[in-house]
C-alpha positions in Angstrom: -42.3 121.9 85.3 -43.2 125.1 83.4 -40.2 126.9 82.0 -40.9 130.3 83.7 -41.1 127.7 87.0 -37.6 126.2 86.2 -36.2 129.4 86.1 -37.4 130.5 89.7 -36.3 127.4 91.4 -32.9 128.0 89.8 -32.7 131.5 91.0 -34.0 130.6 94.2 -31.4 127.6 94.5 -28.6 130.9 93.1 -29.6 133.0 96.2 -29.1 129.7 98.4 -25.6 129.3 97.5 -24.9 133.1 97.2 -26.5 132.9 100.6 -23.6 129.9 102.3 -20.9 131.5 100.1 -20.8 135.1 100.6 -18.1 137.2 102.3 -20.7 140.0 102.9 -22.4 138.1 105.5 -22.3 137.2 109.1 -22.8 133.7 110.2 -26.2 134.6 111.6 -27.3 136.0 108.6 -27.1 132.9 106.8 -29.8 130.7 108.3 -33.2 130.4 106.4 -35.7 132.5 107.6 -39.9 133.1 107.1 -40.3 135.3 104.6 -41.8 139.0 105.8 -45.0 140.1 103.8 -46.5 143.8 103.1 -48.4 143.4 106.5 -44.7 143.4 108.4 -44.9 139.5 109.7 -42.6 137.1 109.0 -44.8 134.0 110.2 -44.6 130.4 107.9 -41.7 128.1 106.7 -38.1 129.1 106.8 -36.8 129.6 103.5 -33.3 129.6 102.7 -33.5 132.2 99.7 -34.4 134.6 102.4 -32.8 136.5 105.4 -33.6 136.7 109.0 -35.7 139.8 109.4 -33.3 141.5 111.7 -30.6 141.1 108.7 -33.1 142.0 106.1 -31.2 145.2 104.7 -28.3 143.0 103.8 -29.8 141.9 101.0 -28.8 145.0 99.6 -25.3 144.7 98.1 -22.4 146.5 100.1 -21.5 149.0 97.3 -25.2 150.5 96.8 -26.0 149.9 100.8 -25.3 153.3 102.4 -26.3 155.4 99.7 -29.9 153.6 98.9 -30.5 153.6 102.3 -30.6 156.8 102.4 -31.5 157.9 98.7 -35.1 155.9 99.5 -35.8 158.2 103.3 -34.8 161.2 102.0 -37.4 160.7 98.8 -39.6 159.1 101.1 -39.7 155.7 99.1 -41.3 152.6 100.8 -39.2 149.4 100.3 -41.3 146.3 98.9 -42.1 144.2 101.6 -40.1 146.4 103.8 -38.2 145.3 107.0 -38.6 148.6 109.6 -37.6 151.4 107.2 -35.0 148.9 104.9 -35.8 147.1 102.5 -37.3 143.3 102.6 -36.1 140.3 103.6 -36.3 138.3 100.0 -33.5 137.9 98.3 -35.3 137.5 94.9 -37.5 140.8 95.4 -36.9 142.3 92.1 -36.6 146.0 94.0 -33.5 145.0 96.1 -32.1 143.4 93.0 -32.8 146.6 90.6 -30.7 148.6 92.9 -28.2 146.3 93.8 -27.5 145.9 89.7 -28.3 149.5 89.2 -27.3 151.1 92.4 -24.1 152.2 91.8 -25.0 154.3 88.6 -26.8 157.2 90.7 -23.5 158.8 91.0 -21.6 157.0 88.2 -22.7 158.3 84.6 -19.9 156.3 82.9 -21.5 153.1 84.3 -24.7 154.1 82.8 -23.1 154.7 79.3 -21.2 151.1 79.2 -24.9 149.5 80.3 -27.1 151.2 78.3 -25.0 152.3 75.2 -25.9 150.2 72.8 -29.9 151.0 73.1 -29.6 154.5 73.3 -27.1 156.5 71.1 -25.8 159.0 74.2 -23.9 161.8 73.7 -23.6 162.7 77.7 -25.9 161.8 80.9 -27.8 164.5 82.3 -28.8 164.7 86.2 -32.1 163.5 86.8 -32.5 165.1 89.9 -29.9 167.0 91.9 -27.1 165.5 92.6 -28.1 161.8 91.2 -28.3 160.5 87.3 -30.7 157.4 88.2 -32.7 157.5 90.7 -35.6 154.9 91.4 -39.0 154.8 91.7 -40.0 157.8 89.4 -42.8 159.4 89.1 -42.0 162.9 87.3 -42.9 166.1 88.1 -46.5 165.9 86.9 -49.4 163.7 87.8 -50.3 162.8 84.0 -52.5 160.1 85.5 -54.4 161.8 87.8 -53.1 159.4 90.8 -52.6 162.1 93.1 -54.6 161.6 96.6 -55.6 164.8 98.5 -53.4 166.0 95.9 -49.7 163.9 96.8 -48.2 161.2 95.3 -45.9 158.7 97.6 -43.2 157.2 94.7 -43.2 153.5 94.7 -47.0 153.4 96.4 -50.2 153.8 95.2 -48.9 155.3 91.9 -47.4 154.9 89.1 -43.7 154.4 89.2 -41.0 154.1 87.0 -38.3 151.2 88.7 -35.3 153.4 87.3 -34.8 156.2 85.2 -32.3 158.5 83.7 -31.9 161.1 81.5 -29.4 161.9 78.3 -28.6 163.5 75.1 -28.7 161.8 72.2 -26.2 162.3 69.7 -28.8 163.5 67.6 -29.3 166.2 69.8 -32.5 165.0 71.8 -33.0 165.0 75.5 -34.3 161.4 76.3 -35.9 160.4 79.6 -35.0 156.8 79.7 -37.2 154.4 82.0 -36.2 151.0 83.3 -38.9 148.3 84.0 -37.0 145.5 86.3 -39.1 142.0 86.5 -36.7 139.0 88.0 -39.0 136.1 89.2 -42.5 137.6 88.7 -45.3 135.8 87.2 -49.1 136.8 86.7 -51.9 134.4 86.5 -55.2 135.4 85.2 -57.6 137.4 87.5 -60.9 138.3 88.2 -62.0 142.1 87.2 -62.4 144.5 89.6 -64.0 147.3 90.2 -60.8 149.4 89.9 -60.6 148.4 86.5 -62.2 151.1 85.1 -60.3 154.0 86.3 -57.5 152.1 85.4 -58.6 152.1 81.9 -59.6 155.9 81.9 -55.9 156.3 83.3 -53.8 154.6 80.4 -56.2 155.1 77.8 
């Protein structure tokens, strides 16, 4: 078995016990469930790293719940794999476990200082947007890559999207927009080119 393979069953085998251990969940909760796709339908084998669909949003950690619940309607954020308007049903989906690990630094700069310290010298944490220091999915203010259609941009659809971000000062003085990137169990086999490929290209070049 290919390493990056080991390490997927073993997460998946993590979210299992997490899954028959927990205090944060009812009984009902715990049984293995199909997982829901992008099209909304939860139709195949039962897995046991996966919630029932009507239990879905529970795979978001009590702490970070509530307020990424409602952080993601009020920016209008789509959930991966989304269960109604919560998030999906997997407990590996590396969105659900960004904000679970991440969550509770929207309102907590000191938490983002003791995680993040040591890669970037910060003097303070700045808001990112109002009210919030991280926030997810983020897109900016400007359409750099031209990704706008009929001139909007949905944040974590159909554009470019930063997982996390944040913002702080330096102690050199600099203001520093820090992005996060969060890949748990991902893998990418080789593909065929397509057509898209080429505005791709004009976009990052």
């Amino acid at each position: 078995m290919k390493t990056d393979e080991t390490f997927v069953a073993g997460e998946r085998q993590r979210a299992v016990r997490w899954k028959a251990s927990t205090a944060t969940l009812p009984q009902p909760a715990r049984q293995a469930a199909p997982y829901v796709n992008n099209n909304g339908l939860g139709s195949g084998p039962a897995y046991g790293f996966c919630l029932p669909a009507e239990y879905a949003e529970l795979t978001l950690l009590p702490e970070v719940r509530g307020q990424a619940l409602a952080l993601f309607a009020e920016l209008g954020i789509p959930w991966h794999a989304g269960v109604g308007s919560g998030p999906g049903n997997h407990l590996l989906s590396s969105q659900v476990q960004c904000v679970n690990a991440l969550g509770q630094m929207v309102h907590d700069p000191e938490r983002i200082v003791a995680s993040f310290g040591g890669v970037v010298n910060i003097e303070s944490v700045l808001e990112i947007e109002p009210g919030r220091f991280l926030t997810f999915e983020y897109i900016g203010d400007s359409d750099y890559l031209n990704e706008a259609r009929n001139g909007q941009r949905t944040r974590g659809a159909h554009c470019t999207s930063i997982d996390a971000a944040f913002v702080v000062r330096s102690t050199d003085g600099l203001t520093v927009l820090v992005l996060v990137e969060w890949k748990y169990t991902e893998s990418y086999a080789s593909r065929v080119a397509e057509p898209k490929d080429a505005v791709r290209w004009s976009r990052y070049s």
